[in-house]
C-alpha positions as CSV (number, residue, x, y, z in Angstrom):
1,X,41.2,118.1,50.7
2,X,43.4,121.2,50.4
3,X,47.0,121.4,52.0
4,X,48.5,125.0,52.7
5,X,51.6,125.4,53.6
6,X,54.2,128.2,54.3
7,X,57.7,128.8,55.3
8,X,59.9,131.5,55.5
9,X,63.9,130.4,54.9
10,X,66.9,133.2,55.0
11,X,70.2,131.3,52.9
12,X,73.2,133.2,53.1
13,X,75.1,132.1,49.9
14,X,73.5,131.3,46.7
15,X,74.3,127.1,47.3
16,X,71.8,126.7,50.1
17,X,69.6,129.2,48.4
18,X,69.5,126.5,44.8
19,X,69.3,123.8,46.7
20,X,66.5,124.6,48.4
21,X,64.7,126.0,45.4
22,X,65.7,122.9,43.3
23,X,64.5,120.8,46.0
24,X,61.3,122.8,46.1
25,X,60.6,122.4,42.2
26,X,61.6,118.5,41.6
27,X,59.6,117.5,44.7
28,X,56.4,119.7,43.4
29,X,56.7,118.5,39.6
30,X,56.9,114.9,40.6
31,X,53.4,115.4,42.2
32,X,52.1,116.9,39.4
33,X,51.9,120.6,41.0
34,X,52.1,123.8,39.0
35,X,55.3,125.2,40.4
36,X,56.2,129.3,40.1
37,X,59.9,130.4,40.8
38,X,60.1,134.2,41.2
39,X,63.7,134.9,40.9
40,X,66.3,137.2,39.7
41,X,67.6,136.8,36.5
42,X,70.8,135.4,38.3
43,X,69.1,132.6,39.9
44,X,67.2,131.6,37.0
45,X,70.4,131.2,34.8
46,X,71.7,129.3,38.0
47,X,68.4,126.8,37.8
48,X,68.4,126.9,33.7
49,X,72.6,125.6,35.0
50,X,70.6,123.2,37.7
51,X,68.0,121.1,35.5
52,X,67.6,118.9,32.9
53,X,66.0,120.3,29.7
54,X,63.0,118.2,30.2
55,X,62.2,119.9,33.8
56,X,62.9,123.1,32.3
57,X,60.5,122.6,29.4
58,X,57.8,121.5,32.1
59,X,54.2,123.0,31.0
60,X,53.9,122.8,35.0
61,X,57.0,125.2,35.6
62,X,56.6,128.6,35.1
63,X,59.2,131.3,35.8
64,X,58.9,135.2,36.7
65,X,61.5,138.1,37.5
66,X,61.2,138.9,41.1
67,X,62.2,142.7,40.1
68,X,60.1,143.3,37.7
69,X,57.0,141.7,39.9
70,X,58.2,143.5,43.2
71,X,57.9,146.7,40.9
72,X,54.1,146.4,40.1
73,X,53.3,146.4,43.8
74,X,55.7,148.7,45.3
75,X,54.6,152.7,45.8
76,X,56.9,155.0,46.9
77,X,59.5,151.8,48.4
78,X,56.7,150.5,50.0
79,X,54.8,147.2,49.2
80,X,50.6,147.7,48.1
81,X,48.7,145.2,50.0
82,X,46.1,145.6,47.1
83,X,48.6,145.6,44.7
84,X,51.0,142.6,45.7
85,X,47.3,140.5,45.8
86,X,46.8,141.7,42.1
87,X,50.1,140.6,40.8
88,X,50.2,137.4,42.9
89,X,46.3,136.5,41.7
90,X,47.5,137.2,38.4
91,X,51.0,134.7,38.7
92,X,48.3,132.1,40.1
93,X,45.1,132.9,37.6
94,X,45.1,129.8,35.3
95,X,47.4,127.9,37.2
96,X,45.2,127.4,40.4
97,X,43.0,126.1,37.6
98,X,45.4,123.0,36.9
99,X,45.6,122.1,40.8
100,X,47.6,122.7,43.4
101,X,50.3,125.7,43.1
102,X,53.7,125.9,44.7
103,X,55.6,129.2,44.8
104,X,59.1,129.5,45.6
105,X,60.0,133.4,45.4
C-alpha cells in the first residue's frame, strides 16, 4: 500500500526551519526511506552542524542545492511545469527504485 503525503510549512527564522527538516530526515531514515533535502548551501552546512556523521554518510540521504535545481526549471523568472517534472523525476529516478521517497525542499 502507497502513502502520499504533502504539506506546505512557512518558518520564519532558520531554528524552526532545522528543526523541522531534521525532524523530517531522522524520522524517514529510521523507516528505511530514501530521504532528499533540497537546500541552500547554508542550510546544508547548518544540517552537516545538525547530524551525526553516520546519518550524514546515509546511502538513504541524498542532498541537492535548491539554486541550482530551481535554475533548470525556471524560464524567464518563471517556473516550467515540464521542466520542474524533469528535474524532480530525475532527483527521484533511482531512488523511487529503493522504496518510498521523502523530499524536504
Amino acid at each position: 500500500m502507497s502513502t502520499q503525503g504533502y504539506s506546505v510549512q512557512f518558518y520564519s527564522d532558520d531554528t524552526f526551519l532545522m528543526e523541522s527538516m531534521i525532524r523530517f530526515l531522522k524520522e524517514g531514515l529510521q523507516v528505511n526511506d530514501t530521504v532528499i533535502i533540497v537546500a541552500t548551501a547554508h542550510h546544508r552546512e547548518m544540517l552537516h552542524k545538525s547530524l551525526t556523521p553516520g546519518q550524514m554518510a546515509h546511502e538513504k540521504l541524498l542532498f541537492f542545492d535548491a539554486g541550482e535545481q530551481l535554475r533548470k526549471f525556471m524560464i524567464a523568472d518563471w517556473p516550467s511545469e515540464l521542466r520542474f517534472r524533469h528535474v524532480v523525476g530525475n532527483m527521484l529516478g533511482q531512488a523511487r527504485q529503493q522504496g518510498p521517497v521523502r523530499i524536504f525542499g
